[in-house]
Structure formats: C-alpha cells, structure tokens
C-alpha positions as CSV (number, residue, x, y, z in Angstrom):
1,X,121.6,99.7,99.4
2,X,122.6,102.8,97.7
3,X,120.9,103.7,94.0
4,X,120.8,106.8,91.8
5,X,116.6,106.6,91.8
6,X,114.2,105.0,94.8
7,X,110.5,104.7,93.4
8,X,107.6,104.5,95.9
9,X,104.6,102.6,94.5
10,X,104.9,99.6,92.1
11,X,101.6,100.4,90.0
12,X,101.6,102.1,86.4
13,X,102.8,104.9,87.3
14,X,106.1,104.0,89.4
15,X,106.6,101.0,86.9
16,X,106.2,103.0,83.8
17,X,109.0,106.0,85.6
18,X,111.2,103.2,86.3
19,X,111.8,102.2,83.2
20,X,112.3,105.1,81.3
21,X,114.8,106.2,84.2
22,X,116.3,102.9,84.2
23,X,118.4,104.0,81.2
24,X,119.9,106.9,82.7
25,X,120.4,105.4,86.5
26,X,120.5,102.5,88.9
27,X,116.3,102.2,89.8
28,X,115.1,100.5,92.4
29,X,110.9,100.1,93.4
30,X,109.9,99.4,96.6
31,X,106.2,98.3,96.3
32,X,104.6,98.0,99.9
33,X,102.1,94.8,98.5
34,X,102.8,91.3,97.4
35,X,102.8,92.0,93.2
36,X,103.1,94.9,91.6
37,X,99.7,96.5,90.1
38,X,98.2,95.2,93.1
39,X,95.7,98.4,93.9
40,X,94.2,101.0,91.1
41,X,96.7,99.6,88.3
42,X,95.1,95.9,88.9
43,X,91.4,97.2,88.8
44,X,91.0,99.5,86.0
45,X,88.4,99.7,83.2
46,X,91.7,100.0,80.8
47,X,90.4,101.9,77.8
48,X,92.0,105.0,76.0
49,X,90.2,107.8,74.7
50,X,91.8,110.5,73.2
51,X,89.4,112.5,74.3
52,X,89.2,111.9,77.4
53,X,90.4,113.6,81.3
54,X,91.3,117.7,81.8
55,X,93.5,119.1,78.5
56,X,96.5,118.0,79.9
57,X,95.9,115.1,80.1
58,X,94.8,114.9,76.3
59,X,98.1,115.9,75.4
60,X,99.4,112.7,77.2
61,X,96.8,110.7,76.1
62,X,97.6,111.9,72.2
63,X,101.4,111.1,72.9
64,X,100.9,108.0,73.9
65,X,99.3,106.4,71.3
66,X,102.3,105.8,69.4
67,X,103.6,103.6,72.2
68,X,100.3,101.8,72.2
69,X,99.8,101.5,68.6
70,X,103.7,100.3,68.4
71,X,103.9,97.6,71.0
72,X,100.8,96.2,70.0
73,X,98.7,97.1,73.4
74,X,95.4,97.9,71.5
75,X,92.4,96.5,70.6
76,X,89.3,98.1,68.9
77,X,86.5,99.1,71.5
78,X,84.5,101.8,70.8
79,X,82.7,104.3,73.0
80,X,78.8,104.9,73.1
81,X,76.9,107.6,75.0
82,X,73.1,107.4,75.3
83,X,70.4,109.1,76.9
84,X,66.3,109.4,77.4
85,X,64.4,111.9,75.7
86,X,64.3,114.5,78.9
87,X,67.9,114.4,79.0
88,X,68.7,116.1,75.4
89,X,70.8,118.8,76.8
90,X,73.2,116.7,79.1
91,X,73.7,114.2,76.0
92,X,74.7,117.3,73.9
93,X,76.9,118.4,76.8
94,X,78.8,115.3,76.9
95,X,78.5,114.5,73.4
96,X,80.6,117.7,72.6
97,X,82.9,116.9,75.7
98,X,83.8,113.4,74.3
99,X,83.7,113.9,70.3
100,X,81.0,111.3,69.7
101,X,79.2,111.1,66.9
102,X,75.2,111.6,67.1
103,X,73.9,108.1,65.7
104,X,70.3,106.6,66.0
105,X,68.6,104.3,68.8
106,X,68.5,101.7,66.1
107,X,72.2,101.9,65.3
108,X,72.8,102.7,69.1
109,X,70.9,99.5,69.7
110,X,72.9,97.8,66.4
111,X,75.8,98.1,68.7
112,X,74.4,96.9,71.8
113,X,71.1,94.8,71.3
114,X,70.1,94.5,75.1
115,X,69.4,98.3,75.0
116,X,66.0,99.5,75.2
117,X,64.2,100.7,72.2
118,X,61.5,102.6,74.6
119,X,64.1,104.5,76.2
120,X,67.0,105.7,74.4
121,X,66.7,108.8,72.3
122,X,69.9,110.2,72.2
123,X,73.0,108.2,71.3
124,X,76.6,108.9,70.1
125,X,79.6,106.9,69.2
126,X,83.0,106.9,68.7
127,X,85.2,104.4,67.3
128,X,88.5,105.5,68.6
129,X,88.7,104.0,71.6
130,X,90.3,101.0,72.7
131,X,91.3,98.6,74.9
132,X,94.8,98.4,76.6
133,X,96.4,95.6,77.3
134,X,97.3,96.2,80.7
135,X,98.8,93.1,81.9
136,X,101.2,92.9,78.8
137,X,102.1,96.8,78.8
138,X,103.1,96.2,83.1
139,X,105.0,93.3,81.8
140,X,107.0,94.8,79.3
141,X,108.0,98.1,82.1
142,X,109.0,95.5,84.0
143,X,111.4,93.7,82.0
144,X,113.0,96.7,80.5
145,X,113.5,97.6,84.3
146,X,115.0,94.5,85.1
147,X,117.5,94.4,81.2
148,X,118.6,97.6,82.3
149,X,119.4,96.2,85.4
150,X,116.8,98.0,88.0
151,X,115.3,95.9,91.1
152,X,111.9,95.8,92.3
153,X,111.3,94.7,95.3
154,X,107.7,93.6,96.8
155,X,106.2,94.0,100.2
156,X,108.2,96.3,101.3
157,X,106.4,98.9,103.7
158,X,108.0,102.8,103.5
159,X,107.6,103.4,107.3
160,X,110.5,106.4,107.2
161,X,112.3,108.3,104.9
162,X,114.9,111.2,106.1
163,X,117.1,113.2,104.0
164,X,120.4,114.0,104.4
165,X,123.5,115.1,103.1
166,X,124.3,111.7,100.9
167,X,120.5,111.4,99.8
168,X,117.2,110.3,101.0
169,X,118.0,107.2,103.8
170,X,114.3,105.1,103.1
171,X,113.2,102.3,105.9
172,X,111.2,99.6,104.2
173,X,112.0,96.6,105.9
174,X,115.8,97.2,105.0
175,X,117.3,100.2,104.4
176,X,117.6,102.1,101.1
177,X,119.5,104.8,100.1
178,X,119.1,107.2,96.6
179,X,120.0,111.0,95.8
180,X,116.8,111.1,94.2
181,X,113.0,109.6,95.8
182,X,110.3,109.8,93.3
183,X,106.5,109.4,95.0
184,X,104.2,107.1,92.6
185,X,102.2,106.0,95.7
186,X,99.0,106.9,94.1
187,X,96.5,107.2,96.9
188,X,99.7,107.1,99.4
189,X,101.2,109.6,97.7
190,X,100.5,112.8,100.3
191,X,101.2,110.5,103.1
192,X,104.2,109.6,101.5
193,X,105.3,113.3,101.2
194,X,104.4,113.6,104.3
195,X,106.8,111.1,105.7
196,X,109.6,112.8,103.7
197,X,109.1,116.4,105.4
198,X,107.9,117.8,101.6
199,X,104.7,119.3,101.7
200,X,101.6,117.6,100.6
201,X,99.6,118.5,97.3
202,X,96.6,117.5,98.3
203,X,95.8,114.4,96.2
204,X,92.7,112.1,97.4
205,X,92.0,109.0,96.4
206,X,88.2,108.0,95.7
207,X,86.4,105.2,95.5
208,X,84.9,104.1,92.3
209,X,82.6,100.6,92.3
210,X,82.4,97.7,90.7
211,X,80.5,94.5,89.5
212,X,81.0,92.0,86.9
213,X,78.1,90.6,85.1
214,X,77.4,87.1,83.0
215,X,76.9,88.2,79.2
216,X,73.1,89.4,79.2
217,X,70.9,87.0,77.8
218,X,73.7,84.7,76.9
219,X,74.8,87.7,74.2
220,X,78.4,87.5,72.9
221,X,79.7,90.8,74.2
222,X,82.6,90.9,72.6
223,X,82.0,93.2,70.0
224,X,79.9,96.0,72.0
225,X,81.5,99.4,72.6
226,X,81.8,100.4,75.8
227,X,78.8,102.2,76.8
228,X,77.9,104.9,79.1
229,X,75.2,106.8,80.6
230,X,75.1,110.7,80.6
231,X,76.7,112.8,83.2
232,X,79.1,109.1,83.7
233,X,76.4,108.7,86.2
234,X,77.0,104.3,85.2
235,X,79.6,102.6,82.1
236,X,79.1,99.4,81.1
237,X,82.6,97.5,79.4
238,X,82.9,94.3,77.9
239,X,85.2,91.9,79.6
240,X,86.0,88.6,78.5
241,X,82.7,87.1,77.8
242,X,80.9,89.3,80.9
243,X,80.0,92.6,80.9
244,X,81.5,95.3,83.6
245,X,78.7,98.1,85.4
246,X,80.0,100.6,87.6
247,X,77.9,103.4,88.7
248,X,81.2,105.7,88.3
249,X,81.2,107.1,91.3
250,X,83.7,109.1,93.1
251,X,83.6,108.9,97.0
252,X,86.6,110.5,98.8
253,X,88.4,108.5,101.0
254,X,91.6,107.3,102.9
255,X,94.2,105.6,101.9
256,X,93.2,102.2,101.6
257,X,92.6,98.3,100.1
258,X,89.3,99.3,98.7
259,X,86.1,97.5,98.9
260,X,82.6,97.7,96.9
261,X,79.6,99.6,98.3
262,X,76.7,97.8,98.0
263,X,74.1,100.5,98.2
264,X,76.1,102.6,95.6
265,X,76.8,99.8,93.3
266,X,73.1,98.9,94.0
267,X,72.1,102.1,92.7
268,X,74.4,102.1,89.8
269,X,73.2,98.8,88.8
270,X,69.4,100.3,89.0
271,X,70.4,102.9,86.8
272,X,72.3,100.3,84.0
273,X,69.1,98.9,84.5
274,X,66.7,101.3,83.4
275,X,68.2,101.8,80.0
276,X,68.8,97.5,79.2
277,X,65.5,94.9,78.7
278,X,68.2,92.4,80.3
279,X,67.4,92.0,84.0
280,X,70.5,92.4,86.1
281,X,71.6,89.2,87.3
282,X,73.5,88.6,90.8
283,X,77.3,90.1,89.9
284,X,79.9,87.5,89.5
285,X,82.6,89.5,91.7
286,X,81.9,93.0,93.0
287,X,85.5,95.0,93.7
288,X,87.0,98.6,93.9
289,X,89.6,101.2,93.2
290,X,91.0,104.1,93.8
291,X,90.8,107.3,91.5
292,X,93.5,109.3,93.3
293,X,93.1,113.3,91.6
294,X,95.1,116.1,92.6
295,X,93.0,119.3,93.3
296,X,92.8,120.2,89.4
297,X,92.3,116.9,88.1
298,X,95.5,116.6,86.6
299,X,98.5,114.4,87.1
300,X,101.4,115.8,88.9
301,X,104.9,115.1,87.2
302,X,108.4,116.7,88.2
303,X,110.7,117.5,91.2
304,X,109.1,119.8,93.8
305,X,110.4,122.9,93.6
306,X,111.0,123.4,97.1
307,X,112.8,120.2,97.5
308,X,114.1,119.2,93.8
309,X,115.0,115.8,95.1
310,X,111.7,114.6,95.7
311,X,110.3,113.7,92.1
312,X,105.9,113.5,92.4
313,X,104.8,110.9,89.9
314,X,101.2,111.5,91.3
315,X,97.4,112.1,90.5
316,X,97.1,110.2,88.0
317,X,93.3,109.7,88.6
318,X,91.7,107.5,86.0
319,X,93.9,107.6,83.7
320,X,97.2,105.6,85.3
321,X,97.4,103.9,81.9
322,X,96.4,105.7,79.0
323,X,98.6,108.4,79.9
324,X,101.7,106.0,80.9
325,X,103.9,106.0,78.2
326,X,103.7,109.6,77.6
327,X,103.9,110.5,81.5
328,X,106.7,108.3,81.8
329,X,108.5,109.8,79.5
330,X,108.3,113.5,80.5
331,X,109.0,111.9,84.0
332,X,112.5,111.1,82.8
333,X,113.2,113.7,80.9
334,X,112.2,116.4,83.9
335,X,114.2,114.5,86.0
336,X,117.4,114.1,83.7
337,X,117.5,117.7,82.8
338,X,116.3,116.9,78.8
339,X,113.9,119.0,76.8
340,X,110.1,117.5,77.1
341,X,109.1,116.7,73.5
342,X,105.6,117.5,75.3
343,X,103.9,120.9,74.7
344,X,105.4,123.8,77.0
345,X,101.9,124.6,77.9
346,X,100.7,120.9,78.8
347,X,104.0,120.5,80.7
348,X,103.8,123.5,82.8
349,X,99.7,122.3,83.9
350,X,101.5,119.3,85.1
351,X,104.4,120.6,86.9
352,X,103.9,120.4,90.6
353,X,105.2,124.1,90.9
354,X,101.3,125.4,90.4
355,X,100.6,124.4,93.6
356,X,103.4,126.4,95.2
357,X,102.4,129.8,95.6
C-alpha cells in the first residue's frame, strides 16, 4: 500500500494527528492491538485542567477547550486539594501550582462528605475542571478519519521500518509504504525510532495504579470533585456510581501491557484512607497505565530535524487528551508547512529540535 502519511500507535494521540492530516493527505494507522485506545488512551482519569502539566502544555490545554466546549465533550467536575494541619506549606505549594481556591474543611467536606472532619485543615477548590468524554471525542477522530477517507488498521505489529528513496517501506503484517512516518506509539515511541534508524529522545513510559471502589457508604458520587492529596501523593475521581483511588505514582518501566502493583496501590489506598471515615472496601477492578514523559515533561510534536520525514507525535505523559485537539492541530500544521496559530514560544518547548544539540 502506498499513502502520503503512516501513523504508528492508534491511541489519542495517533488518532487525533490522523484526523487533522486526513484533510491534507491519504492517512493510514497501523495500531499493533485489537481496538484502538487499547493501552494509556483506554485507562485514563480523563479530566482537563487548565492548569495543569509543564507551561507548554497549558498553552495546549487553553487551546483546546474550544474543541471541548464545541463538540460537547465536557462535563462539570471540579478539583479539590486538601491536607493535615502539619502539611500547610505543601498545600500552599500546590494550591498556587494548581489555582485553587483556599475553602474551609466544612465546605471541603460540603463537597465530599466521607472526608474526615479530624483531619483536614487545609482545602482548596476549583471549579474549572471537567470531565472528557473520552470514548465520544476517539469516536468522532475516528470517523472524520474514515469521511476523509483514511484507514485504520488493527493488530498490526511494526516489526521494520527502512527508508528509502520512495519513502519509509513499514512491515506490519503486510507491507506499507508513506513519504512521511509519524511516531504516536506512546510508550513504544523510542523503540519505534529506534527501528526507523532516527535517534531516540528518550521518552519512558511509567506506571501509574489503579483501583476502582463501590460508592463509600452507599454515597451518590456523582457530584464530588475530584479530589487529591498534596504532593499528588493519591486522587480520588468519581466514575459512574464508584469512586477511582490511585496513589499517582510514577514507576519507570518498559514498554509494556501494564498491570496493578499491589503493594503500591496498597499503600495508595492507606493513604486515601487516612483522610476518609469510609473504610476502603475490596476494589472492584484494580488496572494500570502508562504515563510516557519525555525528559522535560513535555510532549514532543514535529519532524525531527535530522530526518524531517519522521514526524514524533510523542510524550504526551498524562495529558494524551486534554491536550488532543490542540496537539493535533499544531501536528498538522508542522507537518503541512502552515503557520501554528499556537504561541511561538510554547511551539518551540515542543519542537523535538531541543533535544538535538
């Protein structure tokens, strides 16, 4: 087969570039699973925050709310941070980090009644923060992929890629042929490089746990914020009718189909524990993903500059889908030659180029 655009990796981030290049070329996916969204893309906490991830990726996450807001992808959440009484300089810390609002324990526990009264001191809230609708937004890349006439195709295993002078020759199962490759493997993405002959960034994936709850105490959870403790040493998310803990941890690790630790979600769970009157209940399912972060915590978007062919789509860390729309979309216009509508400063901290020196 021979297209304009091959994309590697059939999560949010090769899904969202495909469709915004599909009006410009003939895109094709090769995703190595079953489905699409199969390994971090299918397992996120799926909240936006303006607020939150390195500058950078504020400036994506500001640019895509329009996108959101327009398509109809949000839902009111909330954010909440509390804290004991000893910890009054780390809740301060985050609380200017995140733009919450100082409120009291009472209104802190107004928003989330399981808390306990004996231990939070500190609490801050913000109510700009949503959910994403995750499912629908994957949906809707996909069928502007496939109106625009792009292919997707699913287990289908990259095991090598050489370049020559037509284009980049890709064996996955059959063979596949494009002038341009771009790499939104996520936690594959270095190994993909790899296989291409372009040199690695330096992108790791890591492991963040887990578990999903029964509403405490038979609470409708509905309405709660998502809630966190400080340092995001544990979050707590409402998720239809249960409650999601994770102790937010972030373990590097290999490529791989990721699995819950027990003694780290144990510990997470301990810590949920201490700030709830709720005992913590055997979890429902227990699961994990991988947060895949290049070496300044920023995504990486745009053709190397050592072999322009090779577009990364890559490090997109935890925040694959609050930054999509916006990503996406300087994607295509790096690749197409147009003029980012992005800040020159925010596009240049996501260029891969500032890791070539």
């Amino acid at each position: 087969m021979n297209d304009d655009i091959l994309i590697i990796g059939g999560g949010i981030a090769g899904l969202s570039a495909a469709a915004r290049l599909s009006a410009d070329a003939k895109v094709t996916v090769l995703e190595m699973e079953t489905a699409t969204g199969y390994h971090a893309s299918g397992r996120s906490a799926a909240l936006i925050e303006e607020n939150y991830g390195a500058p950078s990726v504020q400036a994506l996450n500001r640019a895509s709310m329009g996108h959101f807001k327009d398509g109809g992808y949000l839902s009111q959440r909330g954010l909440m941070i509390i804290a004991e009484a000893h910890d009054e300089a780390a809740f301060q810390a985050d609380a200017d980090h995140m733009g919450v609002c100082a409120i009291t324990p009472d209104e802190a526990i107004g928003h989330v009644p399981i808390l306990d009264p004996a231990k939070v001191a500190f609490a801050g809230y913000h109510a700009e923060a949503f959910d994403i609708d995750t499912d629908l937004l994957m949906q809707d890349f996909i069928r502007t992929i496939r109106t625009n006439g792009g292919e997707i195709i699913t287990e289908a295993t990259v095991t090598r890629i050489q370049q020559d002078a037509q284009g980049w020759l890709v064996f996955a199962g059959d063979e596949y042929r494009a002038k341009t490759l771009v790499n939104a493997a996520g936690a594959w993405a270095d190994l993909i490089a790899g296989i291409a002959g372009v040199t690695p960034i330096g992108i790791i994936p890591h492991r963040r746990s887990m578990a999903r709850l029964a509403a405490p105490g038979g609470h409708d959870t509905a309405k709660w914020p998502m809630f966190f403790g400080i340092g995001e040493s544990w979050y707590a998310k409402p998720d239809a009718g249960a409650l999601l803990v994770s102790p937010a941890e972030e373990t590097a690790t290999h490529p791989h189909d990721a699995y819950a630790d027990d003694m780290t979600l144990a510990e997470g769970l301990d810590r949920y524990q201490q700030m709830v009157t709720e005992e913590v209940t055997k979890p429902l399912a227990t699961w994990a993903g991988l947060r895949s972060f290049a070496p300044d915590r920023s995504l990486v978007l745009g053709r190397d500059p050592e072999v322009p062919e090779f577009v990364w789509c890559a490090g997109q860390g935890g925040y694959g889908f609050q930054t999509s729309p916006a990503a996406s979309a300087l994607l295509a216009d790096l690749v197409t030659g147009r003029q980012p509508s992005l800040d020159a400063d925010a596009v240049a901290a996501l260029r891969p180029e500032r890791f070539r020196t």
